[in-house]
N, C-alpha and C positions, 0 to 999 in steps of 0.2 A: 575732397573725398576723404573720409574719415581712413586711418591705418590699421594693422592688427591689434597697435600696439595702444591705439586710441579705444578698441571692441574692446579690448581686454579692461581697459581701466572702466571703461563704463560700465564694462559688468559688475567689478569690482564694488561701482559706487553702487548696482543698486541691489547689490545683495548686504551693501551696509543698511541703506536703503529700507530694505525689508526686514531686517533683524531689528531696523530701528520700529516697523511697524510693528510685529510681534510683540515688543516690551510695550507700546502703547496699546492694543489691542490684546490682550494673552490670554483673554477667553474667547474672542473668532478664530484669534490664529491657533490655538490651540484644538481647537474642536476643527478646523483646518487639517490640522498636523495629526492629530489621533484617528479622523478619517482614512486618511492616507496612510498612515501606521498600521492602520487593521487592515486594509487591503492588503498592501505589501505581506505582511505577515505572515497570513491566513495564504500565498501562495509560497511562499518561503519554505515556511516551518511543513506545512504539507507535500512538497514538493521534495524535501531533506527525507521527509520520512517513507513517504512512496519510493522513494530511490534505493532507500536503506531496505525496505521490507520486498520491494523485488529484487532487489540483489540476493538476500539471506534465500530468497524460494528458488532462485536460480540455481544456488548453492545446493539448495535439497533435493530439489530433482537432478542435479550431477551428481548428488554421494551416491544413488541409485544406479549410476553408470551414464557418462553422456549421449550411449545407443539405448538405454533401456528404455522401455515401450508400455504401455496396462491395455490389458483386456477387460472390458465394461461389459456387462449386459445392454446395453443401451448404450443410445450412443448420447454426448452430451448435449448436440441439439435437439433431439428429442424433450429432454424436458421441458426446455423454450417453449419449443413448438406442441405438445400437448397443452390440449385445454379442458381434458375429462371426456371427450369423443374419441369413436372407436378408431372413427377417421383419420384423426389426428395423434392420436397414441398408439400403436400399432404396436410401436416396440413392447408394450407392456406384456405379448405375449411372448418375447422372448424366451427361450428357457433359459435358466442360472448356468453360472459356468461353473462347472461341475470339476471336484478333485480329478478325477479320471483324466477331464480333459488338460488340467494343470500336467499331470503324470505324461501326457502323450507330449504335451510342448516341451516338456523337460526332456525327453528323449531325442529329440533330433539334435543333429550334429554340432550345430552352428548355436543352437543355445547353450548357457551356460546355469540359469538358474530361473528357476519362477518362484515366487511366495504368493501367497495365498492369503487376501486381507479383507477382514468383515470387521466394522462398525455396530456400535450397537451403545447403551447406555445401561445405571444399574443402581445397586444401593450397595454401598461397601460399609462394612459394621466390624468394629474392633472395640471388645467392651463395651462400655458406653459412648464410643464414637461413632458418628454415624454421619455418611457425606454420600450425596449419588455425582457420579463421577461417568466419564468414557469407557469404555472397556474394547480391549485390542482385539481380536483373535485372527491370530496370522501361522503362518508356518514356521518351524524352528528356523529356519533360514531367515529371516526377516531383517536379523543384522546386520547383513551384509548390502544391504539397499537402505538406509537408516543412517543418519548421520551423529545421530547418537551414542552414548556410551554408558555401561552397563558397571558401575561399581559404587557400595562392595558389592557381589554373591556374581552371578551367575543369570545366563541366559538356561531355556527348558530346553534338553534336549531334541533331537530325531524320535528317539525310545519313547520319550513320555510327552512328544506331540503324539507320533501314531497312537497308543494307549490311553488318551485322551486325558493326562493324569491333573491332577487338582495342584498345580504347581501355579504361581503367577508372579510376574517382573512388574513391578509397581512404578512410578517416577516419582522425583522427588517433590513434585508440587501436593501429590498425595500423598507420601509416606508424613508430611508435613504436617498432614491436616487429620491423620488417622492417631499418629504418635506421638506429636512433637519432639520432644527429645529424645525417646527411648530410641533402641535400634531396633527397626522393622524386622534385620534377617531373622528367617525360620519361623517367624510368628504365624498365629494361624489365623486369617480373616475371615468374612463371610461377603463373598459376593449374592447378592439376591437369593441369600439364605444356603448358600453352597460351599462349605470349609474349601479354601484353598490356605496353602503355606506361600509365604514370601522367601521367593528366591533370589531375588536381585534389585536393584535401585536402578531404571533409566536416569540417564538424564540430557534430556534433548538440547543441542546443540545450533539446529537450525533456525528458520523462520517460527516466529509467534503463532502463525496460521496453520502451522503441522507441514510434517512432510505426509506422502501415498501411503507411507503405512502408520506412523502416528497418528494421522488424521486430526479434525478438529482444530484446537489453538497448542500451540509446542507447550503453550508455560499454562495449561488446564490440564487438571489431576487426569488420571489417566491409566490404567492395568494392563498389562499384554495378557494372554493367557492362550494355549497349545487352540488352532484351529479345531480341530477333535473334540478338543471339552466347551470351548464353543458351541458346536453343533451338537453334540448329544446333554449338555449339563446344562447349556444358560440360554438354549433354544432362541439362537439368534435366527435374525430373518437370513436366509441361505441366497435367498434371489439379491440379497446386497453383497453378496462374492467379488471380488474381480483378482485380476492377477499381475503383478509385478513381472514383466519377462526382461531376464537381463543375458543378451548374447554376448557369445564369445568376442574375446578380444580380437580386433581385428577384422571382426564380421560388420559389414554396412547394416545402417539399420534399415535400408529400404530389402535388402535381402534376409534378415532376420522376419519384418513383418510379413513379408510375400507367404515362408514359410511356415509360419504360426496361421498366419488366413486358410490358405491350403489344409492344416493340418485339421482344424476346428471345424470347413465345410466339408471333410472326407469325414470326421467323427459323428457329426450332425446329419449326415447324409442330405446334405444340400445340392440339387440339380443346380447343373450349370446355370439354367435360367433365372435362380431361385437369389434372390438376395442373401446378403448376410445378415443373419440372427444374433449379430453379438457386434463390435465394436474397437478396434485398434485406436490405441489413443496415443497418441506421440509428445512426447515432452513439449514439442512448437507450440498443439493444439492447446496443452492446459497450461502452457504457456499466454497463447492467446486469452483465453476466455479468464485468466488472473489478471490481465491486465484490463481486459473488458469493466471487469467487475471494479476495479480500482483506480479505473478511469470516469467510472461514474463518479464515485468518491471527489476526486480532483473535479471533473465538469461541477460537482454541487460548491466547492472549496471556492474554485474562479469565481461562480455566482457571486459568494460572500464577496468576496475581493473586492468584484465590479459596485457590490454594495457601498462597502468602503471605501473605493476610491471617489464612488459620485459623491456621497457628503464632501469627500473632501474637496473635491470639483467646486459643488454648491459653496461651500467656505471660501477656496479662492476665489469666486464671483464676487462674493457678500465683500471677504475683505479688502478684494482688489477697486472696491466701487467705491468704496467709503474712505477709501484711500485718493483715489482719482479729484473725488470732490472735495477732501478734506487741503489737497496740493493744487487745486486750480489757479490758484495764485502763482503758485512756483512756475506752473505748465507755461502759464502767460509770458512769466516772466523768461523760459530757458528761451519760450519760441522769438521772444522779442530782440532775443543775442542770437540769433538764428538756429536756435534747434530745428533739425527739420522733425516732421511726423516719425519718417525712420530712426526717428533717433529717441523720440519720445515712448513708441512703439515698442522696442529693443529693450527701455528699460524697465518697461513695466512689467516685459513678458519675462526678463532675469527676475523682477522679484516675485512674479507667481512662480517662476520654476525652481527658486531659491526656497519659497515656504513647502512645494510639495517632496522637493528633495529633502530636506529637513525630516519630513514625516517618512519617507522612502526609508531615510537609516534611519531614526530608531523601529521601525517595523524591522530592517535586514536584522538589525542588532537582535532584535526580540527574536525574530527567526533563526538565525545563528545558533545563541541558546540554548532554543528550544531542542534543535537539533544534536545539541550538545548533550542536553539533559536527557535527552532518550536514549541516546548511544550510551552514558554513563548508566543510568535505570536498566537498560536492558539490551544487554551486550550486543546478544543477539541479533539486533538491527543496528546495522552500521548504518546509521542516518546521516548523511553529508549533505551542506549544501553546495551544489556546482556552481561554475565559476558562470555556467548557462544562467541560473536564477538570479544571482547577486547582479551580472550586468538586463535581465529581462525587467529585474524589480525598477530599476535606476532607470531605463530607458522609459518604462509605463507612466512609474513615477513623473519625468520628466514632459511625456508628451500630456499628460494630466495637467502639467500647470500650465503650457502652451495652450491647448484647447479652452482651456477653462478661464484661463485671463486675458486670451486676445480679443474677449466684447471689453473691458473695461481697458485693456493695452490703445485698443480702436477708439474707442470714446475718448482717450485721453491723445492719442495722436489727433482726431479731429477737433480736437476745442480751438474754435476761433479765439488769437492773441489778444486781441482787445477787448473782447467778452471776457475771458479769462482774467487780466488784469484789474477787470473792474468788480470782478465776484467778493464779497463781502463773505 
């Protein structure tokens, strides 16, 4: 019976073996090895960068405070489940969540702050530049839930939010693209044909995707501007309101939401019996539903993968067969010194799992990289690959060449030795 020390050398020979096949073969094993490359890869390099990009949203929803909560008009299953029926949309007669109601949650004890955040789009014109861009409109507090930073100039006041003043904090992917080089502060733009002055530079810090009050992508141009002037100058939709609630330190956020519920069905005047007409949203929930979403992403990534690994499947078949018959001689002649089938077996499946590992690293490699290259590109997503993908790629990789070489491993364990020997 064969030793450790005996497994070991034979693997040795037939991973020389298989590298001897490659140099003789270098367009199968190649087109072998580049299969298995993309696969690998394509779950790598996606997998570095999903990691990197919910980490960074994890991070935005904590500069908001890790109890802080939004209030939605709707709830977010609601839009799933809407299909243009009254049946099935119901929410849509929700009413808006009204500043009033912001004022009342902002008064109980246990909160500490709400902002107030509308989405909307526009045409920003400076001279003869002209770019349509996102447009913010939140409440002056809005910084203090925001993971960003505000220099040179200045965030808009209390004063000239309630006053609805023509002031606006632009970010630097648009001050980019309105001025290039000149300096933005104090200039005066035209939002959708409405003079406002530049007061300050964002510049986001977070996730690519925005944080709850950036909205949209963090690194897309983008203006804040006074809720107030919002609603009365650039006549945003109001039913797309919601609200940032950030409770006091030390407050649970299951007792922070109790009271905001309470407070919004006693404004509303909702009967006990009567559901709620608006929505708590919990950092877990859109927690959830960001990964729902980028989970699909990955489920379509693996597709590719599985793509890529069956070629390379298919390749180790092709190569492993052609290989099998090209050495029936050799077969004959190991079994006629008494190789057993186990032993022929053994080494045919070392060099199919020798060629798909080959293609394993340079896909980790390419994946690595990639990983690399996006964390340098774009800071903001700490893209890493774990130590989870590097051994998942290697093990995939690995049972890829097993499955896929033990019909020709088999065919080469059963050849009859004296057929074999006589094979021309």
């Amino acid at each position: 019976m064969m030793g450790f020390g005996g497994k070991i050398l034979q693997a040795l020979e037939g991973v020389t073996i298989a590298l001897d096949a490659i140099r003789a073969n270098k367009v199968r094993a190649g087109l072998t090895i580049m299969g298995v490359a993309i696969g690998v890869f394509v779950v790598v390099a996606l997998s570095s960068v999903v990691r990197g990009i919910n980490e960074n949203f994890r991070r935005d929803m904590e500069a908001s405070g890790p109890t802080s909560f939004y209030v939605f008009r709707r709830d977010l299953q609601a839009f799933r489940n809407c299909d243009g029926t009254a049946e099935t949309c119901q929410d849509r007669r929700n009413p808006m969540v009204r500043m009033s109601e912001a004022r009342a949650i902002e008064r109980l004890p246990n909160i500490l702050a709400v902002t107030n955040v509308m989405f909307s789009g526009g045409q920003f014109r400076y001279k003869d530049q002209a770019i349509n861009a996102d447009i913010n409109a939140t409440s002056a507090n809005w910084t203090s839930v925001d993971p960003g930073d505000i220099y040179p100039g200045r965030n808009f006041t209390s004063a000239e939010a309630e006053n609805a003043a023509n002031v606006t904090v632009i970010n630097n992917f648009l001050a980019d693209k309105l001025f290039g080089d000149s300096d933005p502060m104090d200039k005066e733009i035209f939002i959708n044909g409405v003079r406002f002055v530049v007061i300050g530079i964002y510049h986001h810090i977070g996730a690519p995707m925005g944080s709850p009050v950036s909205g949209s992508g963090g690194n897309s141009p983008k203006a804040f501007v006074p809720w107030e002037t919002g609603r009365r100058k650039l006549n945003f939709w109001l039913n797309g309101n919601r609200l940032i609630v950030k409770p006091r330190q030390g407050v649970p956020l299951e007792e922070a939401t109790d009271a905001v519920t309470a407070t919004l069905r006693s404004v509303r005047g909702l009967r006990p019996s009567q559901k709620n007409n608006f929505a708590i949203i919990t950092q877990d929930r859109l927690l959830n539903v960001y990964n729902q979403i980028f989970g699909m992403f990955f489920a379509v990534g693996l597709a590719l993968s599985s793509v890529g690994l069956l070629v390379g499947g298919v390749g180790v078949i092709a190569i492993m067969m052609i290989s099998v018959t090209e050495r029936t001689r050799e077969i004959g002649v190991r079994k006629a010194l008494g190789a057993t089938k186990a032993t022929i077996l053994w080494q045919f499946l070392v060099e199919a799992v020798t060629l798909t590992s080959i293609g394993a690293s340079v896909g980790l490699a390419a994946g690595v990289l990639t990983a690399i290259g996006v964390r340098a590109t774009w800071p903001a997503i700490p893209a890493e690959t774990s130590p989870g993908s590097v051994a998942a790629s290697l093990i995939v990789a690995a049972f890829t060449g097993i499955f896929f070489g033990l019909l020709p491993a088999m065919r080469a364990a059963r050849l009859d030795p004296v057929a074999a020997l006589r094979y021309e």
